[in-house]
C-alpha positions in Angstrom: 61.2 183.6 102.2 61.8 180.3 100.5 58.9 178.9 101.5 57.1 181.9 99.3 59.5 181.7 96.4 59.1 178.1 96.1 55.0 178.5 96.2 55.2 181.3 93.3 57.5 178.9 91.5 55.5 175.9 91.7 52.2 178.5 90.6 54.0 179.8 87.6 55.4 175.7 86.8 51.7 174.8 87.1 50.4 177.4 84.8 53.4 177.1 82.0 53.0 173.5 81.5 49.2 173.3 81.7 47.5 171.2 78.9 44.5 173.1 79.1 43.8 176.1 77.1 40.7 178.2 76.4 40.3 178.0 72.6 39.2 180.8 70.2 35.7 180.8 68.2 37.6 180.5 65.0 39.6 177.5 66.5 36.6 175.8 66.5 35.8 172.9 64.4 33.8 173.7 61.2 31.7 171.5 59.4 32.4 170.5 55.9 29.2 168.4 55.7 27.0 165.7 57.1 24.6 163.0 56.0 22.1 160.3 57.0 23.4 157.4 57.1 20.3 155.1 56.1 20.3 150.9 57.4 17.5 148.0 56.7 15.5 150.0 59.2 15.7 153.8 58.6 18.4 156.2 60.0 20.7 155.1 61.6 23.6 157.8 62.4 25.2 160.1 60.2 28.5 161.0 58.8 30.6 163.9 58.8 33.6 165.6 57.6 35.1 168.7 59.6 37.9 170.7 59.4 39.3 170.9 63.1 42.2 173.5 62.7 46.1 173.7 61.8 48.3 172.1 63.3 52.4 172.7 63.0 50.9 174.5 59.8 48.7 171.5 58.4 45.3 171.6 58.4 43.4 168.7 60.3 40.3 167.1 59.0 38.1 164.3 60.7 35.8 162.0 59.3 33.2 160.1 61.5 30.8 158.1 60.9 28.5 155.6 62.8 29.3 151.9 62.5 26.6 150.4 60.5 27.6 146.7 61.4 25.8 147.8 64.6 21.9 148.6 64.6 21.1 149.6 68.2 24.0 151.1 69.8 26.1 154.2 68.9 29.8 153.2 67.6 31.2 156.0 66.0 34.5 155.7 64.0 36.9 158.4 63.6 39.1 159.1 61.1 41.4 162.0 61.8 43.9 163.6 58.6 45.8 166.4 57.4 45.2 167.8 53.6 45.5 170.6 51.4 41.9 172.1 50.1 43.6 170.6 46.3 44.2 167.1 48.5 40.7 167.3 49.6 39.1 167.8 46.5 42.0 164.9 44.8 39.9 162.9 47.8 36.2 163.7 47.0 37.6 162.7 43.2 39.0 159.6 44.0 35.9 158.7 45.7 33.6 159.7 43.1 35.7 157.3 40.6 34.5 154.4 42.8 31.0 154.7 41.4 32.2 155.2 37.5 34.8 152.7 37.7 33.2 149.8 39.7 36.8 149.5 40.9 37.2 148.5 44.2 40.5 151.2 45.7 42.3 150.9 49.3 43.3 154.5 50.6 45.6 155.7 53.7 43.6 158.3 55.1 45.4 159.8 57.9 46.3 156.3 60.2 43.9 154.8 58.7 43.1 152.1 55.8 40.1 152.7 53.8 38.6 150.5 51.3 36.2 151.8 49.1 33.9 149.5 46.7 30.4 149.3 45.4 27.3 147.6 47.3 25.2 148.8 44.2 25.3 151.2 41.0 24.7 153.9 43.6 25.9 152.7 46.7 29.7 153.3 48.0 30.3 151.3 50.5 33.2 152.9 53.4 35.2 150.1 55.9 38.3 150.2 58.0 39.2 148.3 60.3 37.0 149.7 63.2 33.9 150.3 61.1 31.8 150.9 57.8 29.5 152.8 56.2 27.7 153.7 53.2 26.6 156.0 51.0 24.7 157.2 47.8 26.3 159.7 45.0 24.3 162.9 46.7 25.3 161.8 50.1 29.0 161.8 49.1 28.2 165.0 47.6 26.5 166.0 50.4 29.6 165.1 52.8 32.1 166.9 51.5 30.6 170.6 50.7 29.8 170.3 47.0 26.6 170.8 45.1 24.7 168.2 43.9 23.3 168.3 40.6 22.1 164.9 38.9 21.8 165.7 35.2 26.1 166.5 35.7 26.3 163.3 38.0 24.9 161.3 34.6 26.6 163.1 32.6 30.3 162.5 34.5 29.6 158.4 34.8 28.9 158.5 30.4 32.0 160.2 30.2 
């Protein structure tokens, strides 16, 4: 009789502390956007931003992206971070300033450092520590959910 209680017990121990659980559709990462990431020779990986699910009631992003300092292997670096939709959007904003400013800006993103600067007129360039990529005004667009529209991108760099 022991021998049986101590079986259930260790059954029901197992089961209550597992780490693995089956995960609903609507758990399921959704993507925000993605984009080609372009190098000296063509494509070469893409970016994307997803919003993975709450978490002790904060919403989870992640941002990844292949390393471009590599050209023939895949290194993708992963940015993980919780926002608000008004956070993300404060985000996408102070990204977008990059290119109207020409002022180079260092952001904590989740545990990472991100600095953001100009390769071009219309090229933002991404790096952290474990990687870097970049990107053109309809790409960033592009990444984050959001309409592009080129006569209103003009029109927000005169202003």
């Amino acid at each position: 009789m022991k021998i049986k209680t101590l079986l259930l017990f260790i059954l029901i121990s197992a089961n209550a502390f597992s780490q693995i659980a089956e995960v609903s559709p609507s758990d399921s990462p959704v993507i925000i956007g993605e984009v080609d990431i372009f190098g000296a020779s063509g494509i070469n990986g893409s970016a994307v931003l997803q919003e993975m699910g709450i978490i002790d009631g904060k919403q989870y992003y992640y941002l990844g992206f292949q390393n471009q300092e590599y050209k023939t292997i895949t290194d993708i670096t992963s940015v993980s971070f919780h926002a608000t939709k008004d956070e993300l959007d404060t985000l996408f904003e102070m990204l977008k300033s990059v290119f109207k400013s020409g002022q180079e800006k260092v952001i904590n993103l989740g545990d990472s450092k991100i600095t953001l600067s100009l390769l071009s007129k219309n090229l933002l360039w991404f790096y952290t520590s474990d990687g870097h990529f970049n990107c053109t005004p309809a790409g960033l667009h592009k990444l984050f959910g959001k309409q592009w529209d080129k006569k209103a991108w003009k029109a927000y760099l005169k202003s």
